[in-house]
Backbone as CSV, one residue per row, in Angstrom:
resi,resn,N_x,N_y,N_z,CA_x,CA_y,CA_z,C_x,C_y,C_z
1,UNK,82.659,143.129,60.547,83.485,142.112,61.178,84.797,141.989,60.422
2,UNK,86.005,141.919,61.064,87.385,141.244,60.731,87.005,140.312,60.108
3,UNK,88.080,140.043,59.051,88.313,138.659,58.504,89.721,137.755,59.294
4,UNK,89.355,136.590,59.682,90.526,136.175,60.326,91.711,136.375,59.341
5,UNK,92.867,136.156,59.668,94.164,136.265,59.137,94.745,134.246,58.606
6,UNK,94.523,133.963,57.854,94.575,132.609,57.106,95.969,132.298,56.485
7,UNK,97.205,131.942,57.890,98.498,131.531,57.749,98.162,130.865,56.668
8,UNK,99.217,130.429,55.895,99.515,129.723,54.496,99.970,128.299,54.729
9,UNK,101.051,128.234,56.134,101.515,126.973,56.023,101.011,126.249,57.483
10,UNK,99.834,126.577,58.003,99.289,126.181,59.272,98.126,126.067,58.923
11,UNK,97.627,124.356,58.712,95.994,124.341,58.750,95.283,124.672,60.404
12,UNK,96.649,124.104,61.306,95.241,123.904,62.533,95.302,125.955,62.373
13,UNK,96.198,126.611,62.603,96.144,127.549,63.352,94.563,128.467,62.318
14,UNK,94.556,127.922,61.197,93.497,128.126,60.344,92.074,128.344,61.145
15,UNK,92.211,126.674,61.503,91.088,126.500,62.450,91.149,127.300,63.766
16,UNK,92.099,127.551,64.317,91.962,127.948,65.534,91.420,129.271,65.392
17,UNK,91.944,130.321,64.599,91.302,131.455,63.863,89.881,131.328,63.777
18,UNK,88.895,130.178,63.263,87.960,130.373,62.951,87.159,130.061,64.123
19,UNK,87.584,129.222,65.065,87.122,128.898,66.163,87.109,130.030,67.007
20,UNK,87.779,130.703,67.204,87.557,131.950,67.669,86.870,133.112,67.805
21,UNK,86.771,133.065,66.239,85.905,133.939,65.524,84.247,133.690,66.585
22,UNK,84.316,132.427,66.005,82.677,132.049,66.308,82.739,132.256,67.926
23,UNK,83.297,131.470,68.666,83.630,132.105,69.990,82.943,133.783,70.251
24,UNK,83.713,134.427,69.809,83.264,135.724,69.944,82.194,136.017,69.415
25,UNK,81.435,135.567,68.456,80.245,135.735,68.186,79.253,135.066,69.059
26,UNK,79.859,134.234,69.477,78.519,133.673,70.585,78.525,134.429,72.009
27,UNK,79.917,134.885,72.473,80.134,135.327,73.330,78.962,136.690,73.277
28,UNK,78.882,137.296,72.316,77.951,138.485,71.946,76.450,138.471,72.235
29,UNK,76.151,137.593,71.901,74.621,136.485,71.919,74.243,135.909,72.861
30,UNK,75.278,134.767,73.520,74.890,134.085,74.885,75.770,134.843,76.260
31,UNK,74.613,134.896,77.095,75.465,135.911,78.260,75.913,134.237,78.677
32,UNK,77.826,134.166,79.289,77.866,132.645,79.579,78.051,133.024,81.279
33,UNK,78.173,132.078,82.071,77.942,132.085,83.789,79.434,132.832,84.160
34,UNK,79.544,133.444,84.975,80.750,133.805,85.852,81.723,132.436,85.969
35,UNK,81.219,131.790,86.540,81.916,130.492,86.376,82.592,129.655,85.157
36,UNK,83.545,128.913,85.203,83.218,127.943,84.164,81.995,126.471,83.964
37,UNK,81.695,125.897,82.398,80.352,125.286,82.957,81.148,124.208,84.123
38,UNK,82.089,123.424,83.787,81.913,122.489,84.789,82.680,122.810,86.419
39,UNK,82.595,123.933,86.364,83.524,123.980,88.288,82.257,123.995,88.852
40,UNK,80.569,124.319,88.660,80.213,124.436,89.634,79.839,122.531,90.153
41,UNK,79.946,121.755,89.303,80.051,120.381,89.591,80.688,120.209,89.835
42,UNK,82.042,120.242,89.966,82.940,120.048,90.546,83.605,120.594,92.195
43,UNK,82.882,121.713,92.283,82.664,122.473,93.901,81.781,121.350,94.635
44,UNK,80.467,121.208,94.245,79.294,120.402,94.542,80.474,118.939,94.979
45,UNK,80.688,118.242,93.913,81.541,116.993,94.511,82.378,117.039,95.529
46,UNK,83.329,118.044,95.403,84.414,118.476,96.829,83.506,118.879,97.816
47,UNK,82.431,119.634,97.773,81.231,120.019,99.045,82.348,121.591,99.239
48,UNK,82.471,121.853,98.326,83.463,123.431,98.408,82.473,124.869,98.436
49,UNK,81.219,124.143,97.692,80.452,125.255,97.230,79.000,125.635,98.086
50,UNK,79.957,126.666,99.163,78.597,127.690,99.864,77.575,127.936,99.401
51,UNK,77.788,128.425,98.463,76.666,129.048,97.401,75.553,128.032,96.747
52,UNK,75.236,126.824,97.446,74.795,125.730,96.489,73.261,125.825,96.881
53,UNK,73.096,126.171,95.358,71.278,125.965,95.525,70.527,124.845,95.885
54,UNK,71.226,123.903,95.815,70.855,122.267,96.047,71.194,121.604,97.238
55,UNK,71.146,122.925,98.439,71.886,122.374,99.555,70.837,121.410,100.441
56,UNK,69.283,121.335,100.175,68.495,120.253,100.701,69.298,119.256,100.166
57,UNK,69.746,119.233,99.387,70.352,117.022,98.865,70.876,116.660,99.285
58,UNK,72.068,117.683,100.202,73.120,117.257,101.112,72.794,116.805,102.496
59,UNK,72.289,117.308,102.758,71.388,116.423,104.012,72.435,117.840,105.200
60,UNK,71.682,117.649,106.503,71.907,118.751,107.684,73.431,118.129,108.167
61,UNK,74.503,118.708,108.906,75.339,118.831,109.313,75.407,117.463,109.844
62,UNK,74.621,117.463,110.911,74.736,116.245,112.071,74.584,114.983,111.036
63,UNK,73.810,115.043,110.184,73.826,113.704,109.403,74.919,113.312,108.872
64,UNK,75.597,114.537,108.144,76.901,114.171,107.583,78.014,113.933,108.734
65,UNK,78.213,114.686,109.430,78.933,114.054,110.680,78.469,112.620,110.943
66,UNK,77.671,112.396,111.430,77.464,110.817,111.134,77.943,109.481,110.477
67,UNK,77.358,110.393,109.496,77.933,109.217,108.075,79.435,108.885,108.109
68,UNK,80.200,110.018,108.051,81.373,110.086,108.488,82.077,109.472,109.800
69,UNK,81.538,109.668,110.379,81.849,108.608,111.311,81.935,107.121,111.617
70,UNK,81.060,106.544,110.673,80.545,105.437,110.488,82.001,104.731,109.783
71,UNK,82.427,103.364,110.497,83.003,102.655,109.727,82.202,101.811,109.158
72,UNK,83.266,100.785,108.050,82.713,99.526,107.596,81.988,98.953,108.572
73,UNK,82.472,98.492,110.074,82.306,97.403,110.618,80.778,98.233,111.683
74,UNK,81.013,99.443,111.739,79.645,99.980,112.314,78.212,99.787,110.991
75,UNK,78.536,100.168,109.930,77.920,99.790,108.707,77.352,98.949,108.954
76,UNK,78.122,97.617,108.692,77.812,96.097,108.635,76.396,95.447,109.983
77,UNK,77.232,96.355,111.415,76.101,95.843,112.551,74.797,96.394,112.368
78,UNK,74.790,97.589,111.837,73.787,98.127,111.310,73.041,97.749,110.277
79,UNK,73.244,96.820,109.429,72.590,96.439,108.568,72.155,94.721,109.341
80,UNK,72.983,94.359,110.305,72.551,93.121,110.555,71.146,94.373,111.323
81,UNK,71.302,94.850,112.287,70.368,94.982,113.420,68.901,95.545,112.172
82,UNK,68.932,96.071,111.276,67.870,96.580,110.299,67.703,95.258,109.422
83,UNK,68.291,94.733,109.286,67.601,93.471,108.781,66.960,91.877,109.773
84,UNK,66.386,92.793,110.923,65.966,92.308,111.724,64.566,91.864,111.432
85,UNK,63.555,91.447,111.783,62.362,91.112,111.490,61.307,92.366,112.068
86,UNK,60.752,93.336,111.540,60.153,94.267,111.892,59.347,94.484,113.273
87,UNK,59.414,93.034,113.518,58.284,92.752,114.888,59.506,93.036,116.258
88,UNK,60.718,92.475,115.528,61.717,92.873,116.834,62.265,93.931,116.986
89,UNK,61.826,94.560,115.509,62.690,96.057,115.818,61.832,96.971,116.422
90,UNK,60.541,96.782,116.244,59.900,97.543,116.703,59.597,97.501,118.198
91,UNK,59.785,95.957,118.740,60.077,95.737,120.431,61.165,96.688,121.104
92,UNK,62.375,96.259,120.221,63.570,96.912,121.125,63.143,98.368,120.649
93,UNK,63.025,98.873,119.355,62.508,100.155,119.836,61.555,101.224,120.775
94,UNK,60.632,100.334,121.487,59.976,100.529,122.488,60.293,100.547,123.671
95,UNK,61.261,99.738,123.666,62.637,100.125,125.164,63.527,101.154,125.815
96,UNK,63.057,101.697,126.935,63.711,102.861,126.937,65.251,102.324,127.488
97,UNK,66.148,103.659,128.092,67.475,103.054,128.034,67.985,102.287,129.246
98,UNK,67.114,101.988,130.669,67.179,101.331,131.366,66.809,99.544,131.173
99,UNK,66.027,99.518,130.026,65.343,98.282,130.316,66.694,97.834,128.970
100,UNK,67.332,98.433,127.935,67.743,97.816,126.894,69.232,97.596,127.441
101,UNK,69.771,98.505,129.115,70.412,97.744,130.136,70.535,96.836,130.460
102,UNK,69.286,96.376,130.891,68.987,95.166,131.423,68.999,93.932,130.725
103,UNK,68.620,94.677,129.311,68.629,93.619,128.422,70.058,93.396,128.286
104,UNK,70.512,93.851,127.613,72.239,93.786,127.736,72.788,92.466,129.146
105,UNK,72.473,92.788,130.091,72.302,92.026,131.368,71.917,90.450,130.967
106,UNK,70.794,90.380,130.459,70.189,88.879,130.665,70.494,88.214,128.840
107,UNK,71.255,88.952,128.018,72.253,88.645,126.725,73.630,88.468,127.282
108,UNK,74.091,88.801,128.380,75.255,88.181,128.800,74.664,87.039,129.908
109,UNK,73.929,86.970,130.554,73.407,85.402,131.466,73.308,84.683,130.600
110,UNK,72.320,84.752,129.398,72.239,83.815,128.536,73.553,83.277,127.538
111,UNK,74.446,84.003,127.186,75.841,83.441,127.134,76.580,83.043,128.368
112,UNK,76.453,83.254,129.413,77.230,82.511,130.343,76.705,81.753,130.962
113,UNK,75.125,81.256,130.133,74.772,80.100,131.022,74.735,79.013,130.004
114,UNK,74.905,79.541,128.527,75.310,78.807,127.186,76.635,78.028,127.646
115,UNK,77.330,78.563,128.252,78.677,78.245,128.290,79.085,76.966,129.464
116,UNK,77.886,77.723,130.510,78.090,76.420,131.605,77.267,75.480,131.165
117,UNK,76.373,75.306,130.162,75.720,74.038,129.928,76.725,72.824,129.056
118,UNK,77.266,73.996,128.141,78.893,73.224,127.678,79.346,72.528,128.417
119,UNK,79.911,73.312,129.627,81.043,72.651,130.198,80.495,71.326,131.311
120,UNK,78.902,71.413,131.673,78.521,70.864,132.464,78.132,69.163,131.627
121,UNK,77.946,69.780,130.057,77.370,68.472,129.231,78.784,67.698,129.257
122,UNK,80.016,68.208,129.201,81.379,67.642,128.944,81.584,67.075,130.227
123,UNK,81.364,67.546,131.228,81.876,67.126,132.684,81.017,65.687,132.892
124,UNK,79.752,65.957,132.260,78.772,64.827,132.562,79.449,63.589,131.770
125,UNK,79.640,64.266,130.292,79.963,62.809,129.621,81.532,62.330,130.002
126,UNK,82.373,62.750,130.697,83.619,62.355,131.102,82.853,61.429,132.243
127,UNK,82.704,61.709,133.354,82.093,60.984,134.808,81.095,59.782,133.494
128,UNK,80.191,59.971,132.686,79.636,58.672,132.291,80.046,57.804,131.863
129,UNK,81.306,58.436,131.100,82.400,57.797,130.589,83.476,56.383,131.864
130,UNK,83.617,57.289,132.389,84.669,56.970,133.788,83.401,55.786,134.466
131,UNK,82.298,56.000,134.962,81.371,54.743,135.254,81.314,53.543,134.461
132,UNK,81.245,53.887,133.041,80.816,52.499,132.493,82.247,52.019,132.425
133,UNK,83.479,52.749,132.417,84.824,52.241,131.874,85.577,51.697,133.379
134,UNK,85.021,52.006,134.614,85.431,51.364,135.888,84.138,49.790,135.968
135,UNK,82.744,49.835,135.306,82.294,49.060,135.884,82.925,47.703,134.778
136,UNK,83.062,48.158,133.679,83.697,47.146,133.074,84.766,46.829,133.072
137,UNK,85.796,47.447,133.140,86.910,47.214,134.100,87.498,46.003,135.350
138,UNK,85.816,46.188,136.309,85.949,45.302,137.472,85.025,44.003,137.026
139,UNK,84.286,44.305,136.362,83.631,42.878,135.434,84.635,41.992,135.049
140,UNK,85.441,42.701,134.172,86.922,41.584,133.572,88.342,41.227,134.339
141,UNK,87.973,42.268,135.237,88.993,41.656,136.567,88.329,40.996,137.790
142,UNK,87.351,40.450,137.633,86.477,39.381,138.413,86.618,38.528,137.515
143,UNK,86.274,38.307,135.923,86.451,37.648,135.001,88.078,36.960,135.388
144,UNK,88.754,37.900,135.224,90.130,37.129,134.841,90.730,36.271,136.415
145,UNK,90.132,36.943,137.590,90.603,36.483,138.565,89.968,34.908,139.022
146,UNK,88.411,34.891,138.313,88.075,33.654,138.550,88.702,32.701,137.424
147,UNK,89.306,33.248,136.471,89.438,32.218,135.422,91.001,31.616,135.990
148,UNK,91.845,32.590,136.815,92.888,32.160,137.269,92.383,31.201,138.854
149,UNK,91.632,31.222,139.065,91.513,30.423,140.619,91.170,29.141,139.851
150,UNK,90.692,29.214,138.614,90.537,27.280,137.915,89.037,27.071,137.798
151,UNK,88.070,28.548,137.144,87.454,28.362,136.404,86.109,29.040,137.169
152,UNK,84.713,29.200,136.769,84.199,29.865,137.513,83.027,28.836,138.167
């Protein structure tokens, strides 16, 4: 073996010499990968790397299309509708796509009949309103008219 060459007025390049050295001695000893160690982690993260022995972890095409697709706000309904009570998920999952139609159907009656009970409870209490405020009304204008004729 060479002896490195030991500049006089350069400690690192000292070191760098010796680092080398050993370098090449390991290089001799350990066969190292075609690659460097960290690109093939780094392929894996970008999803660059064809060659990936670990391609079960990634899950099949259509899934990742999926995922990808998915916003926040699709996310979010999805976690309301799965954090459903198991007994209902497993109902609507038993629905084929005509009846979860229909359902759709009688989830909008039931909001638009939410809505007319609103407007029908408001309509009611205006008119109950308007009765007691006309009958008392004509109570105190019988009142006031007998008190003007000179008493009752």
């Amino acid at each position: 073996m060479d002896e490195p060459r030991r500049p006089k007025n350069d400690p690192n390049a000292c070191r760098r010499a010796a680092l080398q050295q050993v370098g090449r001695s390991l290089q001799e000893t350990v066969p190292l990968p075609k690659r460097g160690l960290g690109e093939d982690e780094v392929r894996r993260a970008y999803d660059m790397d064809d060659d990936d022995d670990r391609r079960y972890l990634r899950g099949p095409p259509h899934v990742r299309r999926l995922i990808n697709a998915l916003s926040e706000a699709d996310v979010a309904k999805l976690e309301k509708l799965l954090s459903l009570r198991p007994e209902t998920v497993a109902w609507v999952d038993g629905k084929n796509d005509r009846e979860l139609k229909n359902l759709d159907g009688a989830v909008d009656f039931i909001n638009s009949s939410r809505t007319a009970a609103k407007v029908l409870m408001w309509v009611s209490g205006v008119a109950v309103t308007f009765v007691t405020g006309t009958v008392a009304l004509a109570k105190s204008g019988y009142d006031i008219f007998a008190l003007l004729r000179g008493g009752k």
